[in-house]
MARMAR-617896 format. One line per field, with one value per residue: residue number from 0; residue in three letters; x, y, z of N, C-alpha, C in turn. Coordinates in steps of 0.001 Angstrom, whole numbers, m for minus. Each point is the difference from the previous one (the first is absolute). Layout:
<rs>
resi: [NUM_...]
resn: [ala_...]
nxx: [X_...]
nyy: [Y_...]
nzz: [Z_...]
caxx: [X_...]
cayy: [Y_...]
cazz: [Z_...]
cxx: [X_...]
cyy: [Y_...]
czz: [Z_...]
</rs>
This chain:
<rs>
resi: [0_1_2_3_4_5_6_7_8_9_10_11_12_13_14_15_16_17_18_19_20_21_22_23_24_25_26_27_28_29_30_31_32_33_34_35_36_37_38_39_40_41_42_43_44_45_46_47_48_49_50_51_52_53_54_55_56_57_58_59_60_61_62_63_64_65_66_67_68_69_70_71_72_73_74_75_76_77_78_79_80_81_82_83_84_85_86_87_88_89_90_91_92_93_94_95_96_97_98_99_100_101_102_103_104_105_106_107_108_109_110_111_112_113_114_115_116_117_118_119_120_121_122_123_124_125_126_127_128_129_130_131_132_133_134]
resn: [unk_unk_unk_unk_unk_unk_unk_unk_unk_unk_unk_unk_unk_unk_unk_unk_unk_unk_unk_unk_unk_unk_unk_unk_unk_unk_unk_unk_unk_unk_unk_unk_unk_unk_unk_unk_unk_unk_unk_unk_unk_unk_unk_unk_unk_unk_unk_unk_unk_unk_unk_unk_unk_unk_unk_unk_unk_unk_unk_unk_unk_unk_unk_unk_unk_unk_unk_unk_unk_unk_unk_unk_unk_unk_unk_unk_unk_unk_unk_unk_unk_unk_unk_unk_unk_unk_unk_unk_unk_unk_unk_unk_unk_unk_unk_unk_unk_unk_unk_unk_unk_unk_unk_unk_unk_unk_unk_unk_unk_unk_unk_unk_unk_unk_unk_unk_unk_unk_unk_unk_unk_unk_unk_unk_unk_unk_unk_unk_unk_unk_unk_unk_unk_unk_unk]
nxx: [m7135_419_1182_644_m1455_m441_m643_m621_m998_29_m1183_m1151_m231_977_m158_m1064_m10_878_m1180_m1107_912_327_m1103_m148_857_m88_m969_649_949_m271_736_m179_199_1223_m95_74_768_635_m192_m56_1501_1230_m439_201_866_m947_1171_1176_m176_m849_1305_513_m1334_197_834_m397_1262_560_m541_1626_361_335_606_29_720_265_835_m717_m831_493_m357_m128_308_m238_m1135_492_m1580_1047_63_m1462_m706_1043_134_m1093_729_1240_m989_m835_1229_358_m836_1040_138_m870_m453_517_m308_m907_m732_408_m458_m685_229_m381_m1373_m912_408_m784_m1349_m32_688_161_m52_438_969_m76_48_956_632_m129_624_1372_71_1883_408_m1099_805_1312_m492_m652_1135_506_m927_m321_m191]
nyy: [m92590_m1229_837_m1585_m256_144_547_m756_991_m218_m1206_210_m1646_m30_1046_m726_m1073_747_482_m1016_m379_1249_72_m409_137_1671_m649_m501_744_m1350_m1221_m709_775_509_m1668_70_1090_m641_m789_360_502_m544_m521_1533_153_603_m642_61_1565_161_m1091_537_299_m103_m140_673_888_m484_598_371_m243_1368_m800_m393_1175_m1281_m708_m825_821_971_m139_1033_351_1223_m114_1191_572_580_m675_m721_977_269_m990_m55_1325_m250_m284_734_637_m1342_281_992_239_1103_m766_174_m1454_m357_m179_914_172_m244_319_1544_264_m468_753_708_m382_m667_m797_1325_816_m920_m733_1324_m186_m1082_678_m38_m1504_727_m972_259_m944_m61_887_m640_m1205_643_285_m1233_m329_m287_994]
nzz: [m76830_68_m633_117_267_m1041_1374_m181_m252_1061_m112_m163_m883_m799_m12_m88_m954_m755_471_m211_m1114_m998_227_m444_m985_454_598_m1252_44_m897_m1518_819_962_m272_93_1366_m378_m172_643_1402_m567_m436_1069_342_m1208_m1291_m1163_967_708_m1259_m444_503_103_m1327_274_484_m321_769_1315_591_1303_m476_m257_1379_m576_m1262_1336_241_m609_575_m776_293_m916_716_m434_m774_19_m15_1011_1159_693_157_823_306_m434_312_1236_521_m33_374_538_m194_1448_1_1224_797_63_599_m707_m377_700_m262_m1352_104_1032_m990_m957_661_169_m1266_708_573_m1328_m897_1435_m43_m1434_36_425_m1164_m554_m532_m905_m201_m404_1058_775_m100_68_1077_718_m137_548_m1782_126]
caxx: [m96_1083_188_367_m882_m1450_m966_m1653_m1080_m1228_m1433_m586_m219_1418_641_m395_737_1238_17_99_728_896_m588_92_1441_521_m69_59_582_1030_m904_m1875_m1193_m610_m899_m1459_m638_m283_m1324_m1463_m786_m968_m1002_m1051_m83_788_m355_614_m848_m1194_210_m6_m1283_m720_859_m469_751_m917_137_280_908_1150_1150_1424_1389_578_1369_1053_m104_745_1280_393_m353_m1159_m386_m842_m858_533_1180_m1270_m138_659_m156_m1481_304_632_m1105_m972_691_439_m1543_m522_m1093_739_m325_525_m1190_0_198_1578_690_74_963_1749_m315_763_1486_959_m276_m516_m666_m489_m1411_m807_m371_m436_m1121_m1007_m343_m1371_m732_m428_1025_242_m394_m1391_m315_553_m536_m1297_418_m82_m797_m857_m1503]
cayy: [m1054_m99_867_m1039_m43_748_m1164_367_987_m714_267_564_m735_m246_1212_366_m1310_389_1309_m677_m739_854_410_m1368_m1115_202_m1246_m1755_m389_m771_m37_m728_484_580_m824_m62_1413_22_m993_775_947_m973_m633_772_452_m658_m1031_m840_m166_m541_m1453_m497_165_m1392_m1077_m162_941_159_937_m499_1027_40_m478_601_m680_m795_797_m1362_466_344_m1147_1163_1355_203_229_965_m91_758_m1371_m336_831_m79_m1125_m273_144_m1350_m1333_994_135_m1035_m430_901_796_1343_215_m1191_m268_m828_m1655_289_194_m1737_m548_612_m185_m1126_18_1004_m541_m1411_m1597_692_77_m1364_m448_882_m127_m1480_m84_765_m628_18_m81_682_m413_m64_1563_355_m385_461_1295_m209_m426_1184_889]
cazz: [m985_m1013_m806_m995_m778_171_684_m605_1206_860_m39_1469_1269_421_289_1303_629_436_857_1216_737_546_1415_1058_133_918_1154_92_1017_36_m702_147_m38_m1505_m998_257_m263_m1484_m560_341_m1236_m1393_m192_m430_m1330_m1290_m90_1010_811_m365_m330_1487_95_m815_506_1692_920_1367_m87_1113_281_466_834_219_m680_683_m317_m846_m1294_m61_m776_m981_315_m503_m1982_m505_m793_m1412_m584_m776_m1448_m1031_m836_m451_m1503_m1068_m360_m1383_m1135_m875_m657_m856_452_m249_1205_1176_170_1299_m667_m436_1157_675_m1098_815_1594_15_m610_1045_1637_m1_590_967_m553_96_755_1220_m672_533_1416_m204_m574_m1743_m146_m1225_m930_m353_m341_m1351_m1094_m186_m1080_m1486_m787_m548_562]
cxx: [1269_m160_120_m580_m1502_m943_m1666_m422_m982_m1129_m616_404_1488_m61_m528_637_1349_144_m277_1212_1232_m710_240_1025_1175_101_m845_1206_910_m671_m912_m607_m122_m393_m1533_m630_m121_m1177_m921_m178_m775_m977_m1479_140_569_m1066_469_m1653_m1161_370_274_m643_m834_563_m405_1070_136_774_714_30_1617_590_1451_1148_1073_1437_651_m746_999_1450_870_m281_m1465_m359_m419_m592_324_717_m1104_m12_849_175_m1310_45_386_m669_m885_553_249_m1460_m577_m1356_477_m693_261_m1377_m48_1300_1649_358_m160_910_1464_573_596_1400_1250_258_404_m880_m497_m1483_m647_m856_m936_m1442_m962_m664_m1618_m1012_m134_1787_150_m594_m979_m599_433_m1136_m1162_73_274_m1338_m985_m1066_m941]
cyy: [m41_637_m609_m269_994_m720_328_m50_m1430_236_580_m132_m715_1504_193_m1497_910_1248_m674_m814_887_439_m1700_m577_179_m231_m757_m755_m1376_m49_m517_1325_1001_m887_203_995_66_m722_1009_974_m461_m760_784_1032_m567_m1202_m1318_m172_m736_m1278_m133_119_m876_m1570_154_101_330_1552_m445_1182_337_m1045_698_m613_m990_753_m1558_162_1166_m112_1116_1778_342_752_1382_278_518_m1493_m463_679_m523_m1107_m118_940_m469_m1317_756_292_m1056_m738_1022_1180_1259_435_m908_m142_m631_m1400_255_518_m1608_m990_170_m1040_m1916_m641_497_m999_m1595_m787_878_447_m1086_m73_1042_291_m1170_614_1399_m669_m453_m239_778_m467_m126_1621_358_m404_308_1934_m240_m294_1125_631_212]
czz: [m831_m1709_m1312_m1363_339_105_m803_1441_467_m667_1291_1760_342_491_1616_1263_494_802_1356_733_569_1503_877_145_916_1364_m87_802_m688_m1403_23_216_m1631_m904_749_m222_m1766_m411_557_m929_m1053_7_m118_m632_m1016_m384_710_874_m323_m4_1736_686_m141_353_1855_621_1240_323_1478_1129_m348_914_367_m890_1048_m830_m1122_m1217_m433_m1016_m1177_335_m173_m1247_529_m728_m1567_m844_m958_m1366_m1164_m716_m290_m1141_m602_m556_m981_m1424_m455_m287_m1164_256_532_1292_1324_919_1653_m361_m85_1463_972_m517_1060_829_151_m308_1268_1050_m17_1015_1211_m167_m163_1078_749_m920_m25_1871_m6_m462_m1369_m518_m1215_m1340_m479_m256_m1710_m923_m61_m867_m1529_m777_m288_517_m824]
</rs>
């Protein structure tokens, strides 16, 4: 993990979102497949998981990585991390949450997540705003 700044500790269920993906991201093979691995995480923990749930998420197969997604390097999960602190910290929260790692995920990935997230069924925007609204 970068030394730069001091990162705040994962909640549960980010801690366990990011153990999984350090186990999975390693063949994903192009970045699609580490967006498609990122959603199968999130969509079953946290509070990402419960709103993508609630919204009818579909649940796909793995798809094979397309190489014309491909459009960059690939993300290490420490990169996530780290920025999904920086999102938590500037909300003033002293724990990195699902929600702050989707914050990342989207910031990292852009119009790739979008789209590979519409291809579950649920668009961004409609996930964001269902995380915003009061409980």
């Amino acid at each position: 993990m970068p030394s730069e700044a001091r990162q705040l500790p994962p909640s549960e269920d980010a801690a366990i979102a990011l153990a999984l993906a350090e186990t999975a991201l390693p063949f994903a093979g192009f970045r699609s497949g580490e967006v498609a691995q990122w959603i199968r995480i999130l969509r079953m923990h946290g509070e990402v998981g419960q709103a993508m749930q609630a919204l009818g998420t579909l649940e796909r197969p793995l798809a094979r990585p397309d190489r014309e997604d491909d459009g960059g390097e690939r993300v290490a999960v420490d990169d996530v991390y780290a920025r999904a602190s920086r999102v938590a910290a500037g909300r003033g929260r002293k724990l990195v949450s699902t929600a702050d790692l989707l914050e990342a995920l989207i910031e990292i990935y852009g119009a790739l997540f979008d789209r590979m997230l519409e291809d579950h069924g649920v668009a961004t925007s409609e996930l964001l705003e269902r995380l915003r609204r009061p409980r």
